[in-house]
C-alpha positions as CSV (number, residue, x, y, z in Angstrom):
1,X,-12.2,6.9,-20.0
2,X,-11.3,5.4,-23.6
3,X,-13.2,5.8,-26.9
4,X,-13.8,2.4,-27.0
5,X,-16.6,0.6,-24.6
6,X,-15.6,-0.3,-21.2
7,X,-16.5,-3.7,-19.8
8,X,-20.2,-4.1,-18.5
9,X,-19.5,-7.8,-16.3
10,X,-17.6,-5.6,-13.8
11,X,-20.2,-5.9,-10.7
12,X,-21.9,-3.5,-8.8
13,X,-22.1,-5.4,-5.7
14,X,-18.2,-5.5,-5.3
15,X,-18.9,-1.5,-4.7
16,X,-20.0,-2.4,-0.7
17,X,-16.7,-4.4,0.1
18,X,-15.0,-0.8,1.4
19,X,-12.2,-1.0,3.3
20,X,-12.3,0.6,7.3
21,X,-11.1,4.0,7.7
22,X,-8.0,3.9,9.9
23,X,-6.0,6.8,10.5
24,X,-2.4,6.6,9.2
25,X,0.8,9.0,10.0
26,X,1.6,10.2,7.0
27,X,4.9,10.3,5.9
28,X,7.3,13.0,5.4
29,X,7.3,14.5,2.1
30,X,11.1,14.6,0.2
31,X,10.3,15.8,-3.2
32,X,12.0,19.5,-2.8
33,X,11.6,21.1,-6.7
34,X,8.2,20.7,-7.6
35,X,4.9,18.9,-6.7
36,X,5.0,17.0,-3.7
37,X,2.1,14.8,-1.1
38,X,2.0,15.5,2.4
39,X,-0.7,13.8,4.2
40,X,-3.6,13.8,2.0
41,X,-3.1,16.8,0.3
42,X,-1.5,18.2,-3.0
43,X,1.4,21.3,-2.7
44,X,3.1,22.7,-5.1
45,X,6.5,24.0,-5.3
46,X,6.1,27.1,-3.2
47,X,4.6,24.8,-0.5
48,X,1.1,25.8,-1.4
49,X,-1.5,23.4,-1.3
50,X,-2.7,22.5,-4.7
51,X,-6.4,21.1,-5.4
52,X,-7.1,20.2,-9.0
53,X,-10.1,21.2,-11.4
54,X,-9.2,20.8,-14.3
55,X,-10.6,18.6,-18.1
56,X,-9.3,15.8,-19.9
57,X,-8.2,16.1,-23.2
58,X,-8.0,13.4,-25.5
59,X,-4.5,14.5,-27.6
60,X,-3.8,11.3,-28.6
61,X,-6.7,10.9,-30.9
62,X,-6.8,14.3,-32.3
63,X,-3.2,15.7,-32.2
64,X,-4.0,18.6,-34.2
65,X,-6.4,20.4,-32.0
66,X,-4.5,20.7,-29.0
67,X,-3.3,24.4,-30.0
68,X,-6.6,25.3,-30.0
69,X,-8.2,22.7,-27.2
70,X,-5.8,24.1,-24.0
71,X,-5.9,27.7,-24.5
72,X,-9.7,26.9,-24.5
73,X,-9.6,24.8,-21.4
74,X,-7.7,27.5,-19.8
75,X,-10.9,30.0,-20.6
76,X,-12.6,28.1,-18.8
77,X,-11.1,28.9,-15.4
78,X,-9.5,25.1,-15.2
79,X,-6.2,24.9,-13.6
80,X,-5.4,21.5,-14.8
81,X,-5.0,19.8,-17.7
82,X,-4.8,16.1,-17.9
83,X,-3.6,15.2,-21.1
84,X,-3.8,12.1,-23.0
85,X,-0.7,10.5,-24.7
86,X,0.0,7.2,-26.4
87,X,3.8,4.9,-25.9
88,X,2.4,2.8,-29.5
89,X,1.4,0.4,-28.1
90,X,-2.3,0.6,-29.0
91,X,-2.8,4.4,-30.1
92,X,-0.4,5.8,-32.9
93,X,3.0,7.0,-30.5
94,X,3.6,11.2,-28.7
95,X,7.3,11.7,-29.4
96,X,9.2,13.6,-26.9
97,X,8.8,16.9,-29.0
98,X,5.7,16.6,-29.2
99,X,5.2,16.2,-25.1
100,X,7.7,19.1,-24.8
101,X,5.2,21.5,-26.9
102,X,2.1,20.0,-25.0
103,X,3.9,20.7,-21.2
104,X,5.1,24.3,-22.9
105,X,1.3,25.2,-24.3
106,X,-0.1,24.4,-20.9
107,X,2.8,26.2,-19.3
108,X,1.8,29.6,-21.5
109,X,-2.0,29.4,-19.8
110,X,-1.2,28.5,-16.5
111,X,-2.6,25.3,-16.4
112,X,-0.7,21.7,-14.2
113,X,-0.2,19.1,-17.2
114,X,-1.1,15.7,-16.0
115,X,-0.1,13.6,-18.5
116,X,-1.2,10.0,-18.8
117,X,-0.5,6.8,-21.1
118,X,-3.8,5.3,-22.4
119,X,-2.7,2.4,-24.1
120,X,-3.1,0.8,-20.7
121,X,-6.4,0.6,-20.1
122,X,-8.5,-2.2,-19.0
123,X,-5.2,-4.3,-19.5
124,X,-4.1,-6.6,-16.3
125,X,-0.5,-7.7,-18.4
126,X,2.0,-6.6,-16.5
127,X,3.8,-5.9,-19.8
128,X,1.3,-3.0,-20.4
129,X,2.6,-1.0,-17.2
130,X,6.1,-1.9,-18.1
131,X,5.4,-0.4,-21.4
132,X,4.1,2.7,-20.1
133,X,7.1,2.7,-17.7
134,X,9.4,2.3,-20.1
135,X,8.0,5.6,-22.2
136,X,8.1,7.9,-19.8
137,X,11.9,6.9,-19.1
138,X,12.5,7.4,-22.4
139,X,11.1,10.9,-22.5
140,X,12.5,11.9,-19.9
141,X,14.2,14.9,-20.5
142,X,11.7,16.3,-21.4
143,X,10.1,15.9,-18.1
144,X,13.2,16.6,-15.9
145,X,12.9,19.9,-14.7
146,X,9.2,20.5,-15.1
147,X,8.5,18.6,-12.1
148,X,6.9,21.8,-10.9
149,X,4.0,21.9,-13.8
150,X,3.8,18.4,-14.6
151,X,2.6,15.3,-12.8
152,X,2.9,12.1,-14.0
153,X,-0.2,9.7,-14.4
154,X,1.2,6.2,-14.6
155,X,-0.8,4.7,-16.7
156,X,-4.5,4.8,-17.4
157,X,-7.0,2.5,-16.0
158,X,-4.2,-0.2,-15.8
159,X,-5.7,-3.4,-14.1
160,X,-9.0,-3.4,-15.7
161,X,-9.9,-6.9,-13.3
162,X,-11.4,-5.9,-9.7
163,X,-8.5,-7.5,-7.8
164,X,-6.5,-5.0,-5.3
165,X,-3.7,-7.2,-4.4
166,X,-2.5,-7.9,-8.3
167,X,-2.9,-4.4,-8.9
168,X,-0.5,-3.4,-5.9
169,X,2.2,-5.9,-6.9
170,X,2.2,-4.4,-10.3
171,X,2.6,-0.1,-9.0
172,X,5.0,-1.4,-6.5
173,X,7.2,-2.9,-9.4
174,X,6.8,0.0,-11.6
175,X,7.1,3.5,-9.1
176,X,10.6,2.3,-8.0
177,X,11.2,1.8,-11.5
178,X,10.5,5.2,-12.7
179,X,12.2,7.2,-9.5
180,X,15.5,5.1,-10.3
181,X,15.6,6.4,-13.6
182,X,15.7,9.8,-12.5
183,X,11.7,11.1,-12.4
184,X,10.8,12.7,-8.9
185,X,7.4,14.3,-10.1
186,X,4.7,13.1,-8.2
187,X,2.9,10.1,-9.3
188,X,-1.0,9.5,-9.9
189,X,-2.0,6.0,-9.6
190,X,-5.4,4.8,-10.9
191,X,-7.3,2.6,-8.9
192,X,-7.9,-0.7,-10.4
193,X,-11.2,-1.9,-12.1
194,X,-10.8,0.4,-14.8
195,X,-10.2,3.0,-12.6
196,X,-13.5,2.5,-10.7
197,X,-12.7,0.3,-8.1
198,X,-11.7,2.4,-5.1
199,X,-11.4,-0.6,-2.6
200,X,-8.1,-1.4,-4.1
201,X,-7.0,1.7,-3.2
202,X,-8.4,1.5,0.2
203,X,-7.0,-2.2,0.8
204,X,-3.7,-1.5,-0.4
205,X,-3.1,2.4,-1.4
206,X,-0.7,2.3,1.7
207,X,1.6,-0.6,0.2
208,X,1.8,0.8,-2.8
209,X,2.6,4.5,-1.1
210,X,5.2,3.1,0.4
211,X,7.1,1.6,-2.5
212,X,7.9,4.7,-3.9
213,X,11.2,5.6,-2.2
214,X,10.5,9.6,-2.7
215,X,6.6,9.4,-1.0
216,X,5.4,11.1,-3.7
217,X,2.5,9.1,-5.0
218,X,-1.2,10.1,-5.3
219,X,-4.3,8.0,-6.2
220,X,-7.2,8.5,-8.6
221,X,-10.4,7.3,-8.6
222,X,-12.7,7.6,-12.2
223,X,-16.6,8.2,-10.8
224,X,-18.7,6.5,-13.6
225,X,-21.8,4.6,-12.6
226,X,-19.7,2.1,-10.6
227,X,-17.5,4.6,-8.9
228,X,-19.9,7.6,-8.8
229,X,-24.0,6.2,-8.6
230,X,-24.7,8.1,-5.8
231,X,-24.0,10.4,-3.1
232,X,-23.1,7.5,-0.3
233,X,-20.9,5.5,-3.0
234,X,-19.0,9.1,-3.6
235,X,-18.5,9.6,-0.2
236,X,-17.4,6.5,1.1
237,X,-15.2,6.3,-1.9
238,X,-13.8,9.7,-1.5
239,X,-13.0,9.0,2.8
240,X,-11.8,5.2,2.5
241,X,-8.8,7.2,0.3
242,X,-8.3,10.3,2.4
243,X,-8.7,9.0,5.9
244,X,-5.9,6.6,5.4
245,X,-3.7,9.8,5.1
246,X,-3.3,9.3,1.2
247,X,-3.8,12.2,-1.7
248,X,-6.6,11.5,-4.2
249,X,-7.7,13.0,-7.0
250,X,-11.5,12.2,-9.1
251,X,-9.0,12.0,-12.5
252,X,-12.2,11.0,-14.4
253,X,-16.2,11.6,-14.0
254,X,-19.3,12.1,-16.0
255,X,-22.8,12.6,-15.8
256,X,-23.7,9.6,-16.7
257,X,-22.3,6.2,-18.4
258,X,-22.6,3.5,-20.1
259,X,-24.1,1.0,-17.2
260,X,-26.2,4.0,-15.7
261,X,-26.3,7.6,-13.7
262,X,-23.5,9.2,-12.2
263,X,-24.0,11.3,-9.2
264,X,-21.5,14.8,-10.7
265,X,-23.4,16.7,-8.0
266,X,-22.4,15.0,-4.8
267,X,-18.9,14.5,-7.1
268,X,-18.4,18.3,-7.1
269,X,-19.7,19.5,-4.1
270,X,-18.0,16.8,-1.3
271,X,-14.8,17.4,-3.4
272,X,-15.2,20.7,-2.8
273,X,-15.4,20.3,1.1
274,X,-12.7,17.5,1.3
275,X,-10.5,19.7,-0.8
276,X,-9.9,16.7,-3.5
277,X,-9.4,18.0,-6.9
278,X,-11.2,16.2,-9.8
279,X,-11.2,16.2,-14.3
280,X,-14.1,16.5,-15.7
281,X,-14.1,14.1,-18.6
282,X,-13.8,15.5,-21.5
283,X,-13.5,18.2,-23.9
284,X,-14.8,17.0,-26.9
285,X,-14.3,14.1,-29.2
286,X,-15.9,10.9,-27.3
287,X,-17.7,9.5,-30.5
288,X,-21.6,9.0,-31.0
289,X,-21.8,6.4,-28.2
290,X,-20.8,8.9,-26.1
291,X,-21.4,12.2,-27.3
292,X,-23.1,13.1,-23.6
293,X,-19.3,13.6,-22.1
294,X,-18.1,16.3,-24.6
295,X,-18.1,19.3,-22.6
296,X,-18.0,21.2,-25.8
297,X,-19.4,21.3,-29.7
298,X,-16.2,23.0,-31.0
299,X,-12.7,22.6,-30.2
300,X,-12.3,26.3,-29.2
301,X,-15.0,26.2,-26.5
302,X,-17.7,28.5,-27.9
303,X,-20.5,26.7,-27.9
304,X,-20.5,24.7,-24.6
305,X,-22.8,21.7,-23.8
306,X,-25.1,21.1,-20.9
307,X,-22.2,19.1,-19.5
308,X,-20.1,22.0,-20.2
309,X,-22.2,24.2,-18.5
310,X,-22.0,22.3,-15.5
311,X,-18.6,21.9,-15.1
312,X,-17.6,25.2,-16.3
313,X,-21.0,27.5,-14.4
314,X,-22.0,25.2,-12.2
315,X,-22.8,25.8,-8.2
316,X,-19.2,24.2,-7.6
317,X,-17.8,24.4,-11.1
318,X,-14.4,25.5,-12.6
319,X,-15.5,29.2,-12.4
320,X,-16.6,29.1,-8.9
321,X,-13.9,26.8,-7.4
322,X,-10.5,26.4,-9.6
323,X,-7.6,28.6,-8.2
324,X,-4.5,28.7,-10.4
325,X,-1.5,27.4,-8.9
326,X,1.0,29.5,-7.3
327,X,3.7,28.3,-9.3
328,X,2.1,31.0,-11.5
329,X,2.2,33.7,-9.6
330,X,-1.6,33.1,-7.9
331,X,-3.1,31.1,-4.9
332,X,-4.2,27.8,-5.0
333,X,-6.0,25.2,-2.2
334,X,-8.5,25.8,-0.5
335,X,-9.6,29.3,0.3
336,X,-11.2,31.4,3.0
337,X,-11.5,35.4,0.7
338,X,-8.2,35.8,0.4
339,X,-6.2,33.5,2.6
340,X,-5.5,30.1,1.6
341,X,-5.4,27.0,4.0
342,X,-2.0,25.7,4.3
343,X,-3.3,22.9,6.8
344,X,-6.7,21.9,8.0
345,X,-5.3,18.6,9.7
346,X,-8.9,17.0,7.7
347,X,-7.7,13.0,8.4
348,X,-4.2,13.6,8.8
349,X,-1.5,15.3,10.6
350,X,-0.1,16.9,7.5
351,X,3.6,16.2,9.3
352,X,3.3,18.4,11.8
353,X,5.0,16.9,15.2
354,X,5.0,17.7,18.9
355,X,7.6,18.6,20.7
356,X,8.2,18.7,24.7
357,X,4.4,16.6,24.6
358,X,3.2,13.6,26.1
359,X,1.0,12.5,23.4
360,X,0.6,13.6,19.5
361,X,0.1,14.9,17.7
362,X,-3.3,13.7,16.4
363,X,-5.8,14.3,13.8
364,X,-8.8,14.5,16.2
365,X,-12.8,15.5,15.5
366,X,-13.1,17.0,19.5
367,X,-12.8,20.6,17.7
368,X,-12.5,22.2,14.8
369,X,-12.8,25.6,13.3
370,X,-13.4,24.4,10.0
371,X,-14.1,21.1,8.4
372,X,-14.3,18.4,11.2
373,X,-10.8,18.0,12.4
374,X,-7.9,19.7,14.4
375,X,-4.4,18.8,15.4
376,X,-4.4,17.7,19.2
377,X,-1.5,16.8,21.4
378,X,-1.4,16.3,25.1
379,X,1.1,18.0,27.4
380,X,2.1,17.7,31.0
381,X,2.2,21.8,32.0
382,X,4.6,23.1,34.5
383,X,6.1,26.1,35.8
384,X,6.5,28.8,32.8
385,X,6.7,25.4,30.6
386,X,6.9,25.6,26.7
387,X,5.3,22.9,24.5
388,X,5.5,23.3,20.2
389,X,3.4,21.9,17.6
390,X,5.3,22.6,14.4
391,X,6.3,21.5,10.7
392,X,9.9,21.7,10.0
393,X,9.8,22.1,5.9
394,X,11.2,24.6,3.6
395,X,8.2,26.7,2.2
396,X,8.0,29.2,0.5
397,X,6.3,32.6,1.5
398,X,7.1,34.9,-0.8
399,X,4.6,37.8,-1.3
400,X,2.4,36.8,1.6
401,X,1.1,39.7,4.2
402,X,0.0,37.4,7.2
403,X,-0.2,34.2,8.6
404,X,-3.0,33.0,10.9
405,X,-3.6,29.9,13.4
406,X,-6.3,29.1,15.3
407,X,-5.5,27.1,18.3
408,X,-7.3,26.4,21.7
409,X,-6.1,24.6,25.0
410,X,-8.5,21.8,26.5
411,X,-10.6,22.7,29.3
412,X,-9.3,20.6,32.3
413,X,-5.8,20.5,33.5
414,X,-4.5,23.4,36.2
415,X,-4.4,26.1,33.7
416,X,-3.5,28.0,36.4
417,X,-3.2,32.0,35.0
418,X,-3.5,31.1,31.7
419,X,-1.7,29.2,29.0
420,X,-0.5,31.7,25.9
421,X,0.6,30.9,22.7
422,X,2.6,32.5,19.9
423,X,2.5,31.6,16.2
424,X,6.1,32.2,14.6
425,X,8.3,31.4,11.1
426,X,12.0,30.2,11.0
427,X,13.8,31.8,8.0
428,X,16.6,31.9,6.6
429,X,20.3,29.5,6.7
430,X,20.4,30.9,10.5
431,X,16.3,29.6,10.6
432,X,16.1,33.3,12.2
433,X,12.7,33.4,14.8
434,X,9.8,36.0,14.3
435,X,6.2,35.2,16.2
436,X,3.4,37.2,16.5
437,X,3.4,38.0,20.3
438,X,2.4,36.0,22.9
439,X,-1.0,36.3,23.3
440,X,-3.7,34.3,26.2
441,X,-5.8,31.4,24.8
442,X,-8.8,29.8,26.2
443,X,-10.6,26.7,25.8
444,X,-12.8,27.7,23.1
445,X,-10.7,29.1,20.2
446,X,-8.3,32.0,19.8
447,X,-7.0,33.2,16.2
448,X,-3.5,33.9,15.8
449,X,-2.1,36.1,13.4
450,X,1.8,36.7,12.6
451,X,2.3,40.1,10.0
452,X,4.5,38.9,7.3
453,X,5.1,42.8,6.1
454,X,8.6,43.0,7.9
455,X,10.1,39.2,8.3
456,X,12.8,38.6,5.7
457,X,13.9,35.3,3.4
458,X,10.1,34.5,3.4
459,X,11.5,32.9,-0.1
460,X,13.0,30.0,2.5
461,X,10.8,29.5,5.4
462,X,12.3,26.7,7.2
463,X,9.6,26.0,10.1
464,X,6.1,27.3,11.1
465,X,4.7,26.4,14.2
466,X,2.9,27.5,17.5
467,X,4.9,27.7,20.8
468,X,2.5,27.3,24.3
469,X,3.4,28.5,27.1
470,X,2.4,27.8,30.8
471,X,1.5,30.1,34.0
472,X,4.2,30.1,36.8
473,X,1.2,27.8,38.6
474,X,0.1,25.9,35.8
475,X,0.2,22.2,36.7
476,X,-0.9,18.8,35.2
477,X,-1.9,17.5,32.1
478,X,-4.1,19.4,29.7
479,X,-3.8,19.1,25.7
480,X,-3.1,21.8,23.0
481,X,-5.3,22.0,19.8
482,X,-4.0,24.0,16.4
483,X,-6.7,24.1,13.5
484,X,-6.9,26.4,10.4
485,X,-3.4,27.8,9.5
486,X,-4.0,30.0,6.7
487,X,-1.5,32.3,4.6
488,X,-2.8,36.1,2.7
């Protein structure tokens, strides 16, 4: 979103050329001190998975009310930020103080700063990105070490033409660009068509993925009427993203815009059950044309708008649905009372792996326990045999009272006298064992649950997984299903 118009010859029909859902592996996740993508979700530093609900705040264009517009964002229940900032090029320049105060404000009420360079939008010169490239480099100290509370959005809207494969060459240039100079935070990426043409993302998110050495990049898609019309655009928006395996956040959405309606309900609530975050644009300040997106009459939040009230109150607003990130000292992702899913294998494998298997792991739809999807892997059973599904990764535990699996065997193979399964941690330098007990599964779900309460160095958990074992007269192939693992 800008203050000035966006282009109107951008065309509707170019919405229906989607891209096909294929399922990617997703690749392993290195970034080890802050934010990081696995599979299509978000975790933060303490390997908790991180979904977004947050505002955008215009700082650029009204400098002097950000002391007063983030603790106010904050009341509201967001756990995001997403912060605009200028390199010069268009808008008047954010020295690197001034980025260091905005980072430390958001820091003092809990909220993730995304920040963002706006003077990219609509532009297709690959000058522009350079430009934007070349500021965050030059701030960065300023960034270095926060890579736990701040993400970094590229640039704005960059690529305002509907053309994928331009788009791509341009990210692909500038991500290796940034992670040479030092910056491992992750990386948002805008789709292309001022941000509201998803199909880029869909054709060629997995290209541009891959250029960035550290596979820490996430995309964003802005849901205006293009993007956002209706509930089958948002859907098959939000899926062509996150059944490639790829993270994706809604970094921009309305109610409406300038071309026509946007569909904020469909926005909400299906990012609520894909676990995508989204920011609500914006707080205040968009100008007469478009006073409909403030989300507030005063800078300090008291007097909210209908908008407001919607993304602040609503069904699936900030109140109901934003979870502060651990980071903080609180849960974040999604959340079942008071656990908090660590992997729902929704689309991807999340890195897990298979080991003593014949097949797998897969993200499969045969069973789930929630959402549509489980991880599967097929084994060949045998006398007393073992068989692991397992992510080797160090996360961090700390605080937690139990961790819980749900897993399930299929029902053919010679189970014999039963297959049984334990869920267990590796901590520690020595990557010490502790498992909840074996316990018998069946072929239609079995929960299990490890007590944290008396497992040390849950500060550096190096590997969670389940390990299956056979009967002495199990025989044959059969496959093993894990769904659900949740953390309280």
């Amino acid at each position: 979103m800008f203050i000035l118009r966006k282009s109107t010859t951008i065309f509707l029909a170019v919405l229906l050329l989607l891209s096909s859902s294929l399922f990617f592996s997703p690749p392993e996740a290195k970034a080890a001190n802050g934010f990081y993508v696995s599979g299509n979700k978000l975790f933060d530093s303490t390997g908790t998975p991180f979904v977004m609900r947050g505002i955008n705040h215009g700082h650029s264009w009204f400098k002097n009310d950000s002391a007063t517009a983030i603790p106010a964002i904050a009341a509201t229940g967001a756990n995001t930020v997403r912060i605009v900032l200028s390199d010069g090029s268009q808008y008047t320049k954010d020295d690197i103080n001034t980025v260091r105060n905005l980072i430390s404000l958001a820091e003092q009420n809990d909220l993730i700063a995304v920040l963002e360079v706006h003077d990219t939008t609509g532009k297709d010169d690959t000058a522009s990105l350079n430009s934007a490239v070349d500021y965050w480099i030059s701030i960065k100290d300023a960034l270095i070490g926060k890579e736990d509370k701040v993400i970094i959005n590229i640039a704005n809207e960059w690529y305002g033409t509907w053309n994928g494969a331009n788009w791509a060459n341009g990210y692909k240039q500038a991500i290796p660009k940034l992670r040479n100079a030092g910056l491992t935070h992750t990386l948002i990426v805008d789709s292309a068509g001022w941000g509201q043409y998803p199909a880029s993302i869909h054709n060629y998110g997995q290209d541009v993925f891959n250029a960035d050495p550290l596979k820490n990049t996430m995309f964003s898609i802005h849901m205006y009427e293009y993007a956002g019309g209706n509930a089958s655009q948002v859907k098959s928006n939000i899926d062509g993203v996150i059944n490639q395996g790829l993270a994706l956040i809604i970094g921009e959405f309305g109610h409406k815009h300038t071309d026509g309606d946007v569909d904020e309900a469909t926005i909400m609530s299906y990012s609520q059950q894909k676990g995508v975050g989204w920011l609500a644009w914006s707080w205040k300040g968009n100008g007469s044309q478009w006073s409909y997106l403030d989300l507030t009459n005063d800078w300090a939040g008291t007097s909210l708008t209908p908008w407001g009230q919607t993304i602040v109150n609503g069904a699936n607003g900030l109140k109901a649905t934003s979870v502060p990130s651990a980071v903080f000292g609180g849960g974040s992702g999604g959340t079942d009372g008071t656990a908090t899913t660590l992997y729902d294998f929704e689309g991807s494998t999340q890195n897990w792996s298979a080991l003593n298997g014949l097949g797998g792991p897969w993200s499969v739809s045969d069973w789930a326990t929630s959402g549509s999807h489980s991880l599967k892997a097929d084994v060949q059973l045998g006398n007393v045999s073992q068989h692991y599904l397992s992510i080797t990764r160090n996360q961090n535990l700390s605080g937690k009272s139990a961790l819980k699996a749900s897993v399930k065997h299929a029902n053919w193979g010679t189970i014999g006298n039963g297959l049984s399964a334990k869920l267990y941690v590796k901590t520690g330098s020595s990557w010490t064992w502790y498992d909840s007990g074996s316990v018998q599964i069946n072929s239609s779900g079995t929960t299990l649950t490890l007590n944290l309460a008396s497992v040390p160095n849950l500060s550096n958990v190096q590997e969670i997984g389940v390990q299956f074992t056979g009967s002495s007269n199990s025989s044959g192939q059969t496959a093993l299903y894990v769904d659900k693992v949740t953390i309280q």
